[in-house]
N, C-alpha and C positions, 0 to 999 in steps of 0.2 A: 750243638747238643741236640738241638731239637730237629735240626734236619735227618741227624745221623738216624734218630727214633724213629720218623715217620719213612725213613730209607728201609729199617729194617722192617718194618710191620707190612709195608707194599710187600717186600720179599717174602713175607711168612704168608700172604693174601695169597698172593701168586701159589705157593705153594700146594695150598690148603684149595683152592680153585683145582688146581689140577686132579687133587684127590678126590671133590666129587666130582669132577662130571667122569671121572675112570668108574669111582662106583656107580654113577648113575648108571653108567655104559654096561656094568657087570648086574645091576639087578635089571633091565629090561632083560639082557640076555638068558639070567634065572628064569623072569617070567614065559619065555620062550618054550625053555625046556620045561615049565612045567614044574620045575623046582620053586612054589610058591613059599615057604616055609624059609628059604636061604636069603630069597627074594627081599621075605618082611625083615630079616636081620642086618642087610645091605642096607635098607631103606632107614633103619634109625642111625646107622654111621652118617649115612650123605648127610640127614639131618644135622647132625651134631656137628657138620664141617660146613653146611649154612648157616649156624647158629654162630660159630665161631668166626667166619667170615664181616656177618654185620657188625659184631663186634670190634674188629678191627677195621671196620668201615667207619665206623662212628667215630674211633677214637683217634684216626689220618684227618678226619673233618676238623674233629676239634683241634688240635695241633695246628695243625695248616691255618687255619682262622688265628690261632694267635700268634702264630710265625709273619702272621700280615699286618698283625699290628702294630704301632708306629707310636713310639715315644713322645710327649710333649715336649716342645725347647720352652728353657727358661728364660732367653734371650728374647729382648725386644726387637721387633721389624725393624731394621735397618730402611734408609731414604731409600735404596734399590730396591730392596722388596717392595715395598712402595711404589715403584715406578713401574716395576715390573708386572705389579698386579694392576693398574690403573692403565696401562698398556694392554693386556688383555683384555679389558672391557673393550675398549673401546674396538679392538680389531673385533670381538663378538659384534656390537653396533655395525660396524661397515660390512660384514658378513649378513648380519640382519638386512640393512640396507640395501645390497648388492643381489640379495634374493628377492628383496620385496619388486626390484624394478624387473628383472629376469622374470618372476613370478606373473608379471604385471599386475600388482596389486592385491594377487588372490592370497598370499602367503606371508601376513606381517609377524610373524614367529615374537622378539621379543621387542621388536620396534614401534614405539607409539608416536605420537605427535608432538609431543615437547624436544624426545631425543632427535627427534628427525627435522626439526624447524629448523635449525640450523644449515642443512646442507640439502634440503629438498627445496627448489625454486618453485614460485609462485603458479609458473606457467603444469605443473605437474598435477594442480589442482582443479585445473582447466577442463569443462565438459562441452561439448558442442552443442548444441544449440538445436532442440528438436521441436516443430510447431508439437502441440497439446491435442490430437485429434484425432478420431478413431476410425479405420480404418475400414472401408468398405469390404466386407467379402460374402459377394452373393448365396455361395455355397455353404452359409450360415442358414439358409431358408430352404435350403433343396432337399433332395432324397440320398443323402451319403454314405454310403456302404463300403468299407475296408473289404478287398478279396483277397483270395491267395494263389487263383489260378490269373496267369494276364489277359487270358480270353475266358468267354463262357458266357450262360445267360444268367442272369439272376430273375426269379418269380417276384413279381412286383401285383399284389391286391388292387384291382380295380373296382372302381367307382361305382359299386353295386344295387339299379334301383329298383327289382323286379320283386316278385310280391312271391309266398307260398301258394299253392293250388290247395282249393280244398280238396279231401278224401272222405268217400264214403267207408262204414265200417267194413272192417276186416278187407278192404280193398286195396292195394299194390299201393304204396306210395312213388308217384312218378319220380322223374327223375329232374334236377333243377337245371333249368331250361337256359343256363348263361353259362360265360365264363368266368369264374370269380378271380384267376389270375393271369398273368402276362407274363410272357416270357423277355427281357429287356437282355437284348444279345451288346457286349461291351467287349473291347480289346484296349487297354490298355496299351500306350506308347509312352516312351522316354523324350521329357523334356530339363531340358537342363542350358547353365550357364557359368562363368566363372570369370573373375576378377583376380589380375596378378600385383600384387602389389610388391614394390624394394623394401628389400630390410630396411636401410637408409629409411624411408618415409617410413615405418612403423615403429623404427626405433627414437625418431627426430620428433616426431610430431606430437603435439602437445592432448589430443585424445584418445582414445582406445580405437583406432581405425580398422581395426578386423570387426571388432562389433558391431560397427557403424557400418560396415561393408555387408555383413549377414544379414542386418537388419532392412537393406535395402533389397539384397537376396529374397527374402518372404516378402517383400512387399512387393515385388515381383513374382511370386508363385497367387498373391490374391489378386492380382492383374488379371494375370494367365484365366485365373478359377472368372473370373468375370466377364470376361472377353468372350469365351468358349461359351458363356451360361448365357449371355445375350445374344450371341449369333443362335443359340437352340432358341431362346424366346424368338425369337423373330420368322423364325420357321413356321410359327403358329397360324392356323386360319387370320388372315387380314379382314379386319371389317373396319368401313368406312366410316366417317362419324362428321356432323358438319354445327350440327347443335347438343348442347347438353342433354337432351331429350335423349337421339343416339347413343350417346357415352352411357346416358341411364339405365336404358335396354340391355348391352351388350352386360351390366350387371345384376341386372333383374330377368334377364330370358337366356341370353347366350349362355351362361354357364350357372352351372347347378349350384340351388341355391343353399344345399350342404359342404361346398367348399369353403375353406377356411382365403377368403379371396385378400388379396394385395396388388399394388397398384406400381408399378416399376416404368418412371420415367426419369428424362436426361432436365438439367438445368433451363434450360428454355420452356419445355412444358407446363413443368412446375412454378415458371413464376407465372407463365399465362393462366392455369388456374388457378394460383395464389391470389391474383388481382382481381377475379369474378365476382362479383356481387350477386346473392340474390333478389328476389323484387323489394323484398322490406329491409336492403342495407347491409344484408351479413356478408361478408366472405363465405365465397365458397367451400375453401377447406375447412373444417372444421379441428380445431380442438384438441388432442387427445395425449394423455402424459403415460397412456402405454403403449404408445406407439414411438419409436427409435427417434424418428423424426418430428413426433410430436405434433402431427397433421394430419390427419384421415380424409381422403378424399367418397364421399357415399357410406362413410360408414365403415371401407379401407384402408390400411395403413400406407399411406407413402413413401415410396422407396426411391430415391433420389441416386440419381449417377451423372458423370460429365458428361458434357456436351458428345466428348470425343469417342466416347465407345457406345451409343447409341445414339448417333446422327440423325438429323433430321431431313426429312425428303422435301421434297418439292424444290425452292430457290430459296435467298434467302430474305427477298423482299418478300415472298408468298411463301413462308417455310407449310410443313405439313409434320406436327407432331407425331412421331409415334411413341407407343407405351403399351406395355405389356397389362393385361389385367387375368387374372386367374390366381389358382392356390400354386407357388412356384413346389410346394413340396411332391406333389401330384405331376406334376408337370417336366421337372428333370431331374435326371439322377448323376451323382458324382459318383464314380468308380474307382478306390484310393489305392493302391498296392504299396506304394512302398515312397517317402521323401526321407532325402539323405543331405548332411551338409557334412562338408569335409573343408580341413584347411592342413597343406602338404607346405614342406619347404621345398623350393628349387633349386637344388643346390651348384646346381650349373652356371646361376647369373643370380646369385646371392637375392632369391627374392622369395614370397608365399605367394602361394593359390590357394583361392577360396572359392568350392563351387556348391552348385544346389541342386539335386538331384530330383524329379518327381514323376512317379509312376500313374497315371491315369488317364480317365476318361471321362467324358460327357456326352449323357446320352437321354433322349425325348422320351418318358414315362408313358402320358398318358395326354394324345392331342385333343380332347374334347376340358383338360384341365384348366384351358384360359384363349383367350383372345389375343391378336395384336392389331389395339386402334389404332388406325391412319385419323388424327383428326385433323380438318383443314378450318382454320379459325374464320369464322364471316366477316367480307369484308369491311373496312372502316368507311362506313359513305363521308 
């Protein structure tokens, strides 16, 4: 009965649709000719055939909505309903489950930890094991500039210590007798690397081994950033140093004493300082809890790196400390265009690649911003 109803009201729609857009059709074409007056009598029919349209729109809605609804049974659930319906849960749970691992964890949709303690083993809980300690990256103290061209120069403000000229009145103000900027010419090159790992091992293994693999990634790009930024420190005027007095100079005359100055040495120098005493018993270094390392050498913060990327000269019975001293922000610039991290499948030998992509450069600011002392420690009589 009630299909038959909402059968025929569609047909009467249909109808009544086709009558206005005909009239529509015939009052634009009134308005055409200029026949406005036919025009305004066309235009209250179409209405009255949109008017009549919603009408029967409304009343297919309502019909159809109760053509859809669904009787109560007075009948109790049978043991199969029962089964049936406690059967579907639980395929929901292993569908929950089966995404949460595909997911790798990011997507626990209805799955919590009670339903899941049952069939998630102990080993799935497992994190690996990461030392607690922060990560050296030079390029935290430098001159860092994001570009968009991969060559070009950037104007880099120097170290400005000249005075104004007086003028007499009404007289020409000269013209100021410096350069107050630099041009730091950079080219950007592509460094990059990548790690292929087997499905097998990312599927089997009991930690998240693509994260652990990226994260090894960047700690490899702050390598890079440190490696590049000590070979430009080391470029710097060398000055000789053989007592403290020396070392003292090179921060009290060698460089200006408006730089904001820091002290960058490798493990060996720094315990040789660390062990200094002055004449009334104090350690050398001093002190200080705003500085990263928590040690000021002069007054400077101490920036500590390995043995291995800033080497020590001489042998190793007579080594010869070097260390960089000046303001590093003054002194070198990073040039960032673009770091990318991608992780592809391979679908040719069932495995992913994961690689690391970085756009950049390192490049000498300004060579009067710091020293690098050769100190040679006195001998032990």
């Amino acid at each position: 009965m009630l299909e038959e109803k909402i059968k025929l009201l569609k047909k009467n729609m249909l109808e009544k649709r086709t009558a206005y857009n005909a009239g529509l059709e015939q009052a634009l074409e009134m308005v055409k000719r200029g026949a406005l007056d036919e025009a305004e009598q066309m235009k209250a029919t179409i209405e009255a055939y949109k008017a009549e349209i919603q009408v029967m729109e409304d009343e297919v809605a309502k019909l159809e909505e109760l053509l859809a609804m669904a009787p109560y049974s007075d009948e109790p659930k049978t043991n199969e309903d029962e089964e049936r319906g406690r059967k579907t849960k639980m395929n929901e749970k292993l569908v929950a489950f089966n995404q949460y691992i595909r997911s790798q964890g990011t997507e626990k949709r209805d799955l919590d930890s009670s339903s899941a303690g049952i069939v998630i083993p102990n080993e799935i809980s497992k994190e690996a094991f990461e030392p607690k300690r922060e990560e050296l990256d030079l390029s935290a103290y430098t001159f860092t500039q994001t570009v968009g061209a991969p060559s070009g120069k950037f104007p880099v403000s120097l170290n400005n210590t000249s005075v104004l000229a007086t003028k007499a009145e009404l007289a020409e103000i000269a013209d100021v007798g410096v350069d107050l900027f630099a041009e730091v010419p950079y080219t950007v090159v592509t460094r990059a690397g990548r790690v292929v790992l087997s499905n097998e091992l990312v599927e089997d293994a009991e930690v998240d081994v693509i994260e652990l693999v990226k994260k090894n990634l960047r700690k490899m790009v702050r390598n890079t950033n440190n490696a590049n930024i000590i070979t430009k420190l080391k470029s710097f005027t060398k000055v000789t140093a053989g007592t403290l007095d020396e070392v003292k100079k090179v921060f009290n005359v060698d460089i200006d004493p408006a730089l904001d100055k820091k002290v960058v040495m490798n493990q060996d120098a720094y315990n040789y300082f660390d062990t200094l005493k002055t004449a009334d018993g104090k350690y050398l270094f001093q002190a200080d809890v705003t500085a990263k390392t928590g040690k000021t050498l002069f007054g400077s913060e101490v920036i500590v790196v390995p043995n291995a990327l800033l080497a020590n000269a001489g042998t190793q019975a007579l080594p010869k400390y070097q260390f960089f001293v000046g303001e590093l922000e003054s002194a070198v610039a990073v040039f960032n265009k673009k770091q990318v991290e991608a992780v592809w499948e391979k679908f040719d030998n069932y495995s992913k690649g994961i690689s690391i992509v970085v756009r950049n450069d390192y490049q000498v600011v300004d060579t009067e911003a710091g020293r690098l002392v050769e100190f040679t420690p006195p001998a032990v009589v």
